[in-house]
N, C-alpha and C positions, 0 to 999 in steps of 0.2 A: 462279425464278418471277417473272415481270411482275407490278407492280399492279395491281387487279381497276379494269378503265375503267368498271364501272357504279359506281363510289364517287367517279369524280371529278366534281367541282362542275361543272357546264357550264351554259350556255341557248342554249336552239333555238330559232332563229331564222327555218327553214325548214320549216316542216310547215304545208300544206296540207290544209282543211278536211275535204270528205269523205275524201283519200288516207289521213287518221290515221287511218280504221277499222280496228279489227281483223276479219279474216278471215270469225272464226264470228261476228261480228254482221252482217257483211251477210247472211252465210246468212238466219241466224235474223231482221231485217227483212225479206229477200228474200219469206224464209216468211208471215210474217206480214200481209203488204201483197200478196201474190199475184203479185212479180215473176219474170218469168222471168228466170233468170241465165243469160249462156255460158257452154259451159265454160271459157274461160281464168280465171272468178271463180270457176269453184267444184271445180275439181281440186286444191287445197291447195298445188300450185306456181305462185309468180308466173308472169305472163302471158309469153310472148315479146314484145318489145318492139323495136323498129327505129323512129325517129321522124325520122333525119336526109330524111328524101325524105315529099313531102306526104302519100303513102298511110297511110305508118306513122305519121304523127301523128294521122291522122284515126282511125287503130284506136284509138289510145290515148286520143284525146278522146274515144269512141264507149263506153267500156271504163268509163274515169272518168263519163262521163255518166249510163250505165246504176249504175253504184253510188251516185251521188246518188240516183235517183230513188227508193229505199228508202227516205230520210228523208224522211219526210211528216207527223210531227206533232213538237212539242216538247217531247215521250216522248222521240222519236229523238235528237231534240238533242240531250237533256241527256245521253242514254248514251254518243253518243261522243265530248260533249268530256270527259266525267266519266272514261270507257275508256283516251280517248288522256291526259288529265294523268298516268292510275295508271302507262300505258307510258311515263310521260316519268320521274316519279318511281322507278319501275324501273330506269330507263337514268341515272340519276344529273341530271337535270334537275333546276335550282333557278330558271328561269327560261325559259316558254314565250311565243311572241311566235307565234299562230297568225293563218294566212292566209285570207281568204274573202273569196269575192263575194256578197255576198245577193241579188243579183235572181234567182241561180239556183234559191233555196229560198223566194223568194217568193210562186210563184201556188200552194203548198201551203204557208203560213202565212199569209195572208190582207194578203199587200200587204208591197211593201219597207222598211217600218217595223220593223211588226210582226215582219217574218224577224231584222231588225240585234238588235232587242230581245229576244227572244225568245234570238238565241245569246247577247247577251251576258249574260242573266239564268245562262243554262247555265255561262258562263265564272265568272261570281260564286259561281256555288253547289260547281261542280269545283272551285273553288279554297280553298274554304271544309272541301271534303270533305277535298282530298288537301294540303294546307297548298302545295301550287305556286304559283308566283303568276304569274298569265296574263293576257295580253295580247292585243288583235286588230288585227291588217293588215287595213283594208279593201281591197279588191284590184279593179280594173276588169279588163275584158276587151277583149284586141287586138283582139277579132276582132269589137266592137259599136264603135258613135256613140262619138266623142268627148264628144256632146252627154250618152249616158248615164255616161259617166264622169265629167264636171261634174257629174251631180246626183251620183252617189256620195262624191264628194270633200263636198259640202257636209254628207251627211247622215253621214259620218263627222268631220268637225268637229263638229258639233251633238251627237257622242256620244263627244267626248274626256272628259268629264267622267266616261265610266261605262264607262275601260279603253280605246277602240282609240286606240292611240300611231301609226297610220304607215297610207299611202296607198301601194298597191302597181299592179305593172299587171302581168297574169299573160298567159297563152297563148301560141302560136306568135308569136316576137320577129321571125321572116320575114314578118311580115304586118305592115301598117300602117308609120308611121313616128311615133318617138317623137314628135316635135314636134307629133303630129296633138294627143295630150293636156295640150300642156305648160297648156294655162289651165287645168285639173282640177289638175293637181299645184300651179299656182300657190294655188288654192283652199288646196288642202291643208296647202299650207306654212304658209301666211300666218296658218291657224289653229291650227298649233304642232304638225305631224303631220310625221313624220320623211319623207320620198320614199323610196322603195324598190321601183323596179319591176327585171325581169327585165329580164338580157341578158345575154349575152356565154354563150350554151349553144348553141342552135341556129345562131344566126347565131354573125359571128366579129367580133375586138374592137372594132370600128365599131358595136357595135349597144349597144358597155359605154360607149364617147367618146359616143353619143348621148346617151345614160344623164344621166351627167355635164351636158351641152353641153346639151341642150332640157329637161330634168326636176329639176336641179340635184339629183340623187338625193346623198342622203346613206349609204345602203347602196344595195348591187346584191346583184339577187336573182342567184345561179350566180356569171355576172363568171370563168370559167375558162379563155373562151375569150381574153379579156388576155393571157393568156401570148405567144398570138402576136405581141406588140408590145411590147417594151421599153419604149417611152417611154411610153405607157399603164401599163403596170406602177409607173414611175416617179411617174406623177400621182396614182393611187391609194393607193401608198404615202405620198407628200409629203402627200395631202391626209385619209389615215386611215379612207377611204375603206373600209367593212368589206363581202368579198364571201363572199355566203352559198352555201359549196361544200355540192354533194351529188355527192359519189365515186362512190355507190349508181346513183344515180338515171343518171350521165353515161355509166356503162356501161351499163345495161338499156334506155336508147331507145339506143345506139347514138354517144353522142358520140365516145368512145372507146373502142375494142376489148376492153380490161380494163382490171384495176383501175391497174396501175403506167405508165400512160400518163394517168392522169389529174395535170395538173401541178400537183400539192400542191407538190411540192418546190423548184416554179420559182417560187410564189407566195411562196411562205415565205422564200424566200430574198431576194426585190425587199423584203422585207419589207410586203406588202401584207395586214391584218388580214385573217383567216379568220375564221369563224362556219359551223363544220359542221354539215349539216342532213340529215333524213331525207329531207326534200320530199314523198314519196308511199309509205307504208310499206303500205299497201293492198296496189298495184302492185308495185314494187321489191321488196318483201320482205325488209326489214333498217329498223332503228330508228335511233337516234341514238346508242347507244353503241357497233353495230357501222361506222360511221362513224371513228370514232376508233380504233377495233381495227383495220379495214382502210389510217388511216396507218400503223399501225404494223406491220403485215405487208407491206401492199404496199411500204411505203415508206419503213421504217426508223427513223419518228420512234422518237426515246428518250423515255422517260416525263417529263424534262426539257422538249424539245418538245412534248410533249402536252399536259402542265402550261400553258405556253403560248397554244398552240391555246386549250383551255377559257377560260384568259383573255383572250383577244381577243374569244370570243362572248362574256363579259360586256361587257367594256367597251361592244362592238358594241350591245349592246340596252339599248332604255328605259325597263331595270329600275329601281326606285328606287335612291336611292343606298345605302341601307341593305341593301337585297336583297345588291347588288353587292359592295359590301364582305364581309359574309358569305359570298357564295359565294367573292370572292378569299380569304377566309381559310383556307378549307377546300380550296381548292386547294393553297396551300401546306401546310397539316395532310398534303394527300395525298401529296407529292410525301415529306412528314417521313418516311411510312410504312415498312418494311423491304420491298425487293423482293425 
């Protein structure tokens, strides 16, 4: 018998804000707020997904759009960061580092303040509830003004004091060019906010060297598509560089065809840190420990390697050091375990 992966120490580092819903709560907001759902949200099986061609990303942003729009008060907030820590504490999570843009939840919060404030009171209190200790990416979007992601960079320095550690930049990586935001991640840096925007999933390892090269990113959000390039693998490794895989996520849009083509095994071996993530457990349909169960069916990791993996998503996150420590101890507790 393998070791139970919902008891190994891990932190997630990839779970995006409305995607952490559970299922029957969008229902039951859907209900509540008078949304109509499609049925790809409300058949109980994840959606079909295909996102490498513009069409199929545009369903996918259409999909995820329409399940935002059920969170409309700070009721909702609090249920599902409160919902998604108990899913993370489930799946053996000891440290959550969650994703969001608030302009999207703001003209039903009452202004882009009020929305940052508003979740990060949610994150205070989930955290207080399920003893997780959580953290928030504030995330811009490729597909708006670089001018709005300078204000977001500012108004997430202004609220390192109260949890968000890191400045991200989310959407289709084929649109824009990193360098369009590098003075917003400059912001961001400058105020002690880690860089962590996407790349290297839709596009290929040119979009992870951007990463790097215009944003001075200290994580990369995905970063799988690296593989294709050696010497990038190299850099990433040499510079520790931690890339937050979602195995889940890269077959259901379509990156790769299934799960044993996703190159875990090529990453691990350049030795470039991992931090495996749900990203969109909404959509996707799998959490963060069936992440870790699919390296190890799909792809042979031994509970040694796993052990591993978990450690790298701590190091990778900006957990306190006390957190970190504790969860490294309890890794190796796990590995003590009888398999």
């Amino acid at each position: 018998m393998a070791r139970d992966l919902t008891l190994l120490p891990k932190a997630h580092l990839h779970l995006h804000f409305t995607g952490s819903m559970r299922p029957s709560t969008l229902l039951e907001l859907a209900g509540k707020h008078g949304v109509h759902l499609p049925e790809a949200l409300t058949s109980g099986e994840p959606p079909k997904l295909r996102a490498t061609d513009e069409r199929g990303w545009f369903r996918f942003q259409r999909l995820y759009d329409i399940a935002r729009s059920v969170l409309r008060s700070p009721e909702d907030i609090r249920r599902l960061v409160r919902e998604s820590a108990e899913e993370d504490v489930r799946d053996g999570s000891g440290w959550l580092e969650i994703q969001v843009d608030p302009t999207s939840y703001a003209p039903r919060l009452g202004g882009l303040i009020p929305a940052l404030e508003i979740i990060l009171d949610a994150v205070e209190s989930a955290s207080r509830e399920t003893g997780l200790g959580i953290a928030v990416v504030v995330a811009a979007n490729r597909m708006k003004h670089p001018l709005d992601a300078r204000t977001l960079a500012r108004l997430a320095v202004r609220h390192a004091d109260r949890g968000v550690v890191g400045f991200g930049l989310s959407n289709d990586e084929r649109r824009g060019l990193a360098r369009d935001f590098d003075r917003a991640f400059a912001i961001a840096r400058e105020g002690g906010l880690l860089a962590a925007p996407h790349g290297g999933e839709l596009a290929g390892a040119h979009s992870v060297r951007d990463c790097l090269d215009d944003l001075h990113a200290g994580r990369i959000g995905h970063g799988v598509r690296a593989a294709e390039d050696p010497a990038l693998l190299a850099r990433l490794a040499d510079a520790g560089v931690t890339c937050e895989v979602c195995p889940a996520s890269n077959v259901a849009l379509g990156v790769y065809d299934k799960p044993e083509d996703v190159p875990l095994r090529t990453l691990f071996a350049a030795g470039v840190p991992m931090a495996l993530g749900a990203d969109d457990p909404l959509l996707f349909g799998s959490r963060l420990a069936a992440q870790y169960q699919l390296a190890r069916d799909a792809h042979g990791f031994t509970d040694e390697e796993l052990a591993e993996l978990a450690r790298q998503s701590v190091r990778g996150s900006r957990a306190p050091e006390q957190v970190r420590r504790t969860l490294l101890a309890g890794i190796d507790d796990w590995l003590a375990l009888p398999a």
